[in-house]
N, C-alpha and C positions, 0 to 999 in steps of 0.2 A: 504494500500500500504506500502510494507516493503522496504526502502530505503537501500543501502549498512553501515552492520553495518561499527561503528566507534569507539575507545575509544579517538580518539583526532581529533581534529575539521582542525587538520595538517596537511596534508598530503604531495608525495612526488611529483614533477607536473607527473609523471609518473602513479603514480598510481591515480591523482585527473582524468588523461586523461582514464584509463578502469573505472574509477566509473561515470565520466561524459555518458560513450557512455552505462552505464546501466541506469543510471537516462533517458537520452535522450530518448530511446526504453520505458523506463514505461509509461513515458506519452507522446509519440509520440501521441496517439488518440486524446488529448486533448490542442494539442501544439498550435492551433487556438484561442483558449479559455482563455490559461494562460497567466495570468498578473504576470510582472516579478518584481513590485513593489506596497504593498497594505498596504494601512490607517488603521490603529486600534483607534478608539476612544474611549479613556476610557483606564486607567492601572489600573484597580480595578483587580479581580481576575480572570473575564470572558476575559476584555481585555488583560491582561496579558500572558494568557493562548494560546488564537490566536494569539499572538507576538511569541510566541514557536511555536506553529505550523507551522505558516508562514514561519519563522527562518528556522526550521528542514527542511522544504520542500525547502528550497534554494533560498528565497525571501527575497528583500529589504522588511522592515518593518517600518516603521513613525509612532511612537506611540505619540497619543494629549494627552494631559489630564493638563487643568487648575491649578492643586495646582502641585505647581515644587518639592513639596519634594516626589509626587509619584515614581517619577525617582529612586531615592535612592531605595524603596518599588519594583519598574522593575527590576531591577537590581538583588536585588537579588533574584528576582521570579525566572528570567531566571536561574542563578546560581544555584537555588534550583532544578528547573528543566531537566542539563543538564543530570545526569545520567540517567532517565528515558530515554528521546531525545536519548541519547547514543545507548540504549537497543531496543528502537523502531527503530532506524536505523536513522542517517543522510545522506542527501543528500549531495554531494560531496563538493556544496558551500555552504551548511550551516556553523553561525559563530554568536558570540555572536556580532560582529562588525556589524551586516546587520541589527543590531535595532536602531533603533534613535528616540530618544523622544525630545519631543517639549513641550512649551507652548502656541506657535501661531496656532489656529484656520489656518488661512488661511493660513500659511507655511506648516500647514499637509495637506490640502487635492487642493490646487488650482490645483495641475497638475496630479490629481490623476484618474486611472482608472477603483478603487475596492479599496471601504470604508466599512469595517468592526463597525456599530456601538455598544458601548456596555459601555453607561453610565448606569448613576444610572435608578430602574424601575419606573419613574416618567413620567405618561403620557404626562401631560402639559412640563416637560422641553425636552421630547423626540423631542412632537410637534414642540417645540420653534427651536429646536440644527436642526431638520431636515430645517426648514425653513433658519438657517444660512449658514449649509452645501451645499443647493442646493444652494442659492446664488451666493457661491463660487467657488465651483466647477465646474469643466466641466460636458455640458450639457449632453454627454453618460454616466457620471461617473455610475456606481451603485453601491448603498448603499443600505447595508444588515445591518438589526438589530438582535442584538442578543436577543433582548426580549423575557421572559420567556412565555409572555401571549399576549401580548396584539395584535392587528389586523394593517397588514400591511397601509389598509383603512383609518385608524383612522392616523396614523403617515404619510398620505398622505398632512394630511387637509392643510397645509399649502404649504408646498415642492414645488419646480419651476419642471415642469418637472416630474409628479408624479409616473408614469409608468416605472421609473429605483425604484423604489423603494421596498425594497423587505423584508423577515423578512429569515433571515437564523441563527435557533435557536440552538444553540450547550448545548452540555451535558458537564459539568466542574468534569475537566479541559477539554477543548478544545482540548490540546494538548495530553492528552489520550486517552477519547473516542471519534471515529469514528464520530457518527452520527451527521450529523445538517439535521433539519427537515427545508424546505423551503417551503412558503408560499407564493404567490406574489398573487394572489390575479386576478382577472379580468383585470387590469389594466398595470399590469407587466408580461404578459407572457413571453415574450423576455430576461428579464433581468432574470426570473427564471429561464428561461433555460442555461442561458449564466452563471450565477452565478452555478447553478449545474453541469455542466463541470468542472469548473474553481475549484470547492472544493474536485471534484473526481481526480484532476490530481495532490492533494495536498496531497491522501491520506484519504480521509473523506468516508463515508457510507453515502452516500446522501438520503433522503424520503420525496418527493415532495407530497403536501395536494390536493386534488382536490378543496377543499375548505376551505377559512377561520373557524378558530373555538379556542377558546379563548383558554390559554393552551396548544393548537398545538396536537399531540397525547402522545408524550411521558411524560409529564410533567402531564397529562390525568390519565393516568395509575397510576404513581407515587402518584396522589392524592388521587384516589384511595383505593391504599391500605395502604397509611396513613390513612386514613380515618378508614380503617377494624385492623390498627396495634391499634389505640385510641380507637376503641368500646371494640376489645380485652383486653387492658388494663385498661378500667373502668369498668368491670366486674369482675375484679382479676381474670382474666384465666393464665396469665403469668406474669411474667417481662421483660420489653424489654429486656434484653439479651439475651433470651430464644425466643423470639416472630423474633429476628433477624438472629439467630441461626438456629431456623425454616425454615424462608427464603431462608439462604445464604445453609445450606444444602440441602436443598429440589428443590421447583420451580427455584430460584434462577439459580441453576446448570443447568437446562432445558433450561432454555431463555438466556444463553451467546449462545447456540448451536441454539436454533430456537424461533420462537415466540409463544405464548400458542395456535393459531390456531392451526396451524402445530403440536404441543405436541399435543391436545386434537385429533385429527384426528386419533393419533395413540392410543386411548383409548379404540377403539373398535374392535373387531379379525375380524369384517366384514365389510368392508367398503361400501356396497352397505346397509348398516341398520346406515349407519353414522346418518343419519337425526334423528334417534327417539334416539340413543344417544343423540344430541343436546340437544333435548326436554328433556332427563332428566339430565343433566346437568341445565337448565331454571330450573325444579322442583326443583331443591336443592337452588338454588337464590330464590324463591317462598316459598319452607318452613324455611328459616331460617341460612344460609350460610355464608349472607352478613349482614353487618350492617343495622339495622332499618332504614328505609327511610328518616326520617325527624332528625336520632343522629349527629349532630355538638359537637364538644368539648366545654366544657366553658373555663372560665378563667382558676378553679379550676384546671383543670382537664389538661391544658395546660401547668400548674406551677407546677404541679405534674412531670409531662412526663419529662419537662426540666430540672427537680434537678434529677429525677432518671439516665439520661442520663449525666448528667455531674459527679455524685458521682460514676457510674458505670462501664459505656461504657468509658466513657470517664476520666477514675481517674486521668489515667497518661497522660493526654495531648492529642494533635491531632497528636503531629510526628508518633509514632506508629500508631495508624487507617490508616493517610498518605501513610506510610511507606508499610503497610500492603497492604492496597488499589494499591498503585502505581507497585509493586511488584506483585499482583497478575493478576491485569488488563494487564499486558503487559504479564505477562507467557500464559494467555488465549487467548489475541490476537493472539499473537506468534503460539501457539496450533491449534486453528481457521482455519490461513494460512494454514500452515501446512495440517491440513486436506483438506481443500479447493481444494491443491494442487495433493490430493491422489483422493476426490472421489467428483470434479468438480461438478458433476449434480444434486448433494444435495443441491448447493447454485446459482442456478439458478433459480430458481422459479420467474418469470415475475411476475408483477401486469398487471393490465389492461391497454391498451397504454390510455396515457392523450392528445395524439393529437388532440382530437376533443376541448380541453378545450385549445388550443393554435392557433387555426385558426381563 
């Protein structure tokens, strides 16, 4: 969702009045849904990240987080962030003023109606914070964890109320890319859906699991093909720069436009012979494509990758990657739209209804 661009967060009340009645119409569908004040637990870089997004999308924002000198550390995330924000478009009342950070637990979320969790990945203090947060909180509250991995189930075990509980896992920054994969699990069908509204009217690319699974899908994929970037590189076939080079020209370019199902469909000149394509697509994973079944990195091999990457990719710092990254992710968003807007039916393609897995 592209909001009215901005280059200052000022506007005149004339002109805040035709950008409101655009903002208004975008997410008209979802105006049931949206909460007009949401909890970020956590100002690490995942929380930090939903504090911009929220922000951008024209939300009060309460950021928790225990050690008070993170504040300092928010502050200037958001700052680092706004031109980006700027370039993605702000919503009329976005403002760096609509963030408030705390260090009282119960002053963030007591009167809260959408708790964004995103501490550190620690199962047991997950378990613990969720058991504090339901405490306190109101009983509708729902809280979505940003966990990269781990099972909504699990971050249940203690929780008052466990069926608002949910896993809504974003890609960092948050407030770049699109996606959060949601999970809730048997137990939270309501609050999945209710939280999946709530993220589509903010702007997000929502992709609901039919089932729990550790990693979620996208974090899946990602391992993946680290997995095949490290077998490649303890064979001396390339050098990471070359191995990512590969990537970001090649498949790379294919999957901002569509997924590799969809790429692979268009592989073959006859799509009523698509099946024995498949199968030989499997033959190439069968003779030798992918990494050895049982190849793990070692230490070695892990110490290797991480000096190669710092002496290399990395010589001159992260601002540039950053810079690079933030810059191109949004021209392609940007693109995306755009097309979207010219040939609509290309980005349409349903999944299967999950209603049955909500009744």
């Amino acid at each position: 969702m592209r909001f009215p661009k901005s280059t200052s967060v000022e506007t005149s009340s004339a002109t805040n009045l035709q950008k409101n009645q655009v903002w208004c119409k975008m997410s008209a569908q979802f105006s049931e849904n949206r909460f007009e004040s949401i909890v970020c637990i956590g100002a690490g870089n995942i929380g930090a990240g939903w504090a911009a997004h929220f922000m951008r999308a024209g939300l009060d924002v309460v950021v928790y987080d225990p050690v008070l000198e993170r504040k300092g550390w928010l502050d200037g995330y958001l700052q680092k962030a706004m031109p980006a924000l700027q370039k993605l478009g702000l919503s009329p009342n976005a403002g760096l003023d609509r963030v408030r950070f705390t260090t009282d637990l119960e002053d963030a979320v007591r009167g809260a109606s959408f708790i964004q969790e995103s501490s550190p990945e620690d199962l047991g203090q997950k378990i613990s914070l969720f058991q504090k947060i339901t405490d306190i909180a109101p009983s509708k509250t729902i809280i979505a964890s940003s966990s990269a991995g781990f099972l909504a189930k699990d971050l249940r075990e203690k929780a008052k109320s466990p069926e608002r509980v949910i896993i809504g896992h974003p890609f960092n920054p948050p407030y770049l890319i699109p996606l959060v994969e949601i999970a809730g699990g048997d137990e939270a069908p309501l609050a999945a859906a209710t939280a999946a509204d709530f993220y589509r009217s903010t702007g997000c690319e929502v992709v609901e699991l039919k089932r729990e699974i550790e990693g979620y899908i996208g974090n899946r994929i990602q391992a993946a093909v680290l997995k095949e970037i490290f077998y490649i590189y303890s064979k001396g076939i390339a050098d990471l720069a070359t191995i990512d080079r590969a990537i970001a020209s090649g498949p790379a370019l294919r999957w901002a436009v569509m997924g590799p199902s969809s790429i692979f469909y268009l592989g073959t000149q006859n799509p009523t012979l698509y099946d024995g394509f498949v199968q030989s697509l499997v033959e190439e994973i069968r003779s030798g494509f992918v990494a050895e079944g049982d190849f793990l990195p070692d230490d070695a091999l892990i110490k290797s990758y991480s000096r190669e990457v710092q002496e290399t990719i990395g010589a001159n710092g992260q601002m540039p990657i950053q810079n690079l990254r933030n810059q191109g992710v949004i021209a392609l968003r940007n693109a995306l739209e755009r097309i979207q807007e010219e040939v609509p039916s290309c980005f349409t393609q349903q999944s299967p209804s999950n209603e049955s897995t909500r009744s």
